[in-house]
C-alpha positions in Angstrom: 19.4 7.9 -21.7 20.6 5.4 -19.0 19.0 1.7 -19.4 19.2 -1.5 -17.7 22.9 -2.5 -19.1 24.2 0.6 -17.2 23.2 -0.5 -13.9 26.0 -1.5 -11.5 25.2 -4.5 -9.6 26.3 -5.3 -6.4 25.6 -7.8 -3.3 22.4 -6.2 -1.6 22.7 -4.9 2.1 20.3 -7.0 3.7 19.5 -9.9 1.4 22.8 -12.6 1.9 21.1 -14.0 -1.8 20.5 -10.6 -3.3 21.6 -7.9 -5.6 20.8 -4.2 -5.9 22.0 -1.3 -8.3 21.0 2.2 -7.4 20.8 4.8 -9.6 20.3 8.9 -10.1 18.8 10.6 -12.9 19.1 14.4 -13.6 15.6 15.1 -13.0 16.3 14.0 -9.3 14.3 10.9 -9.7 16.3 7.7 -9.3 15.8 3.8 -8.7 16.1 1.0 -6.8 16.7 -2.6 -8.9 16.5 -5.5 -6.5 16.3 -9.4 -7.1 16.6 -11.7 -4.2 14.6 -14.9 -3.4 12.7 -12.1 -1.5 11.9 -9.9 -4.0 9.0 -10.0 -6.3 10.0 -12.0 -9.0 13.7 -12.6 -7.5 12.2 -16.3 -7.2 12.1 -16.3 -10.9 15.3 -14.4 -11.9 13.2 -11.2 -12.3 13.8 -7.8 -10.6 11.9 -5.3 -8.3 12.1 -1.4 -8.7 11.3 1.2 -6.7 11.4 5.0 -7.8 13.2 7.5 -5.9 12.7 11.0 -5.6 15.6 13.4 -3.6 17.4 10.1 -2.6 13.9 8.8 -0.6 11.6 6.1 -2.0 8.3 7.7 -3.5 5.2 6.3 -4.2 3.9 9.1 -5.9 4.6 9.3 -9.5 2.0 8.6 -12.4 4.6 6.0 -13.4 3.2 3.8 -10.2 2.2 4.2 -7.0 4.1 0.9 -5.4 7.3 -0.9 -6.1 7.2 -2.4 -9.5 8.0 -6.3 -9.9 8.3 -9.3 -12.1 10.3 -7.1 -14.4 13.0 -8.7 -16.7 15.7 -5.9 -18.2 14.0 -4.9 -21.3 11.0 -4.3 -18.0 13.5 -2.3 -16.3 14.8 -0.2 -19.5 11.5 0.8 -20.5 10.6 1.8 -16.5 14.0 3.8 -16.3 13.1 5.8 -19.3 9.7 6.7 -18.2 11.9 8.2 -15.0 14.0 9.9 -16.8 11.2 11.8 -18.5 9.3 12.9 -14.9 
C-alpha cells in the first residue's frame, strides 16, 4: 500500500512557493498533495489533497466531498489508504 513517504515532490505548476506530488492508485482513484502559502494549511507546513478519479478531480467519494486540508503526513497516509480501498 503506497503512503506519504512514496510521494514524489516536486515544484507546483502554478504556486512559485509550492510543491505538489501526484499519484495513481490501481483502483483508478489517485491524489493530489499540495502545500503552498496558498494552500490550506501550506501557511503552517501542512498539506492539501484532493482525490482523483480517471485522472479528473472528484468530489464524490464517501472519503470527502471537498479537498482535504491541514493534513500533516501521518494525515495524508491514513487518507491515501482510505483511496486505495475505494
Amino acid at each position: 500500500m503506497k503512503q506519504f513517504k512514496d510521494l514524489e515532490f516536486v515544484k507546483h505548476p502554478n504556486h512559485i512557493e509550492g510543491v505538489q506530488a501526484r499519484i495513481t492508485f490501481e483502483n483508478g482513484y489517485g491524489a493530489s498533495v499540495v502545500k503552498s502559502p496558498y494552500t490550506y494549511g501550506g501557511d503552517k507546513g501542512l498539506y492539501e489533497l484532493a482525490i482523483f478519479k480517471d485522472g479528473e478531480i472528484t468530489y464524490a467519494t464517501p472519503i470527502t466531498n471537498d479537498v482535504m486540508g491541514y493534513l500533516r503526513p501521518e494525515d495524508g497516509t491514513d487518507v491515501m489508504a482510505k483511496i486505495q480501498k475505494l
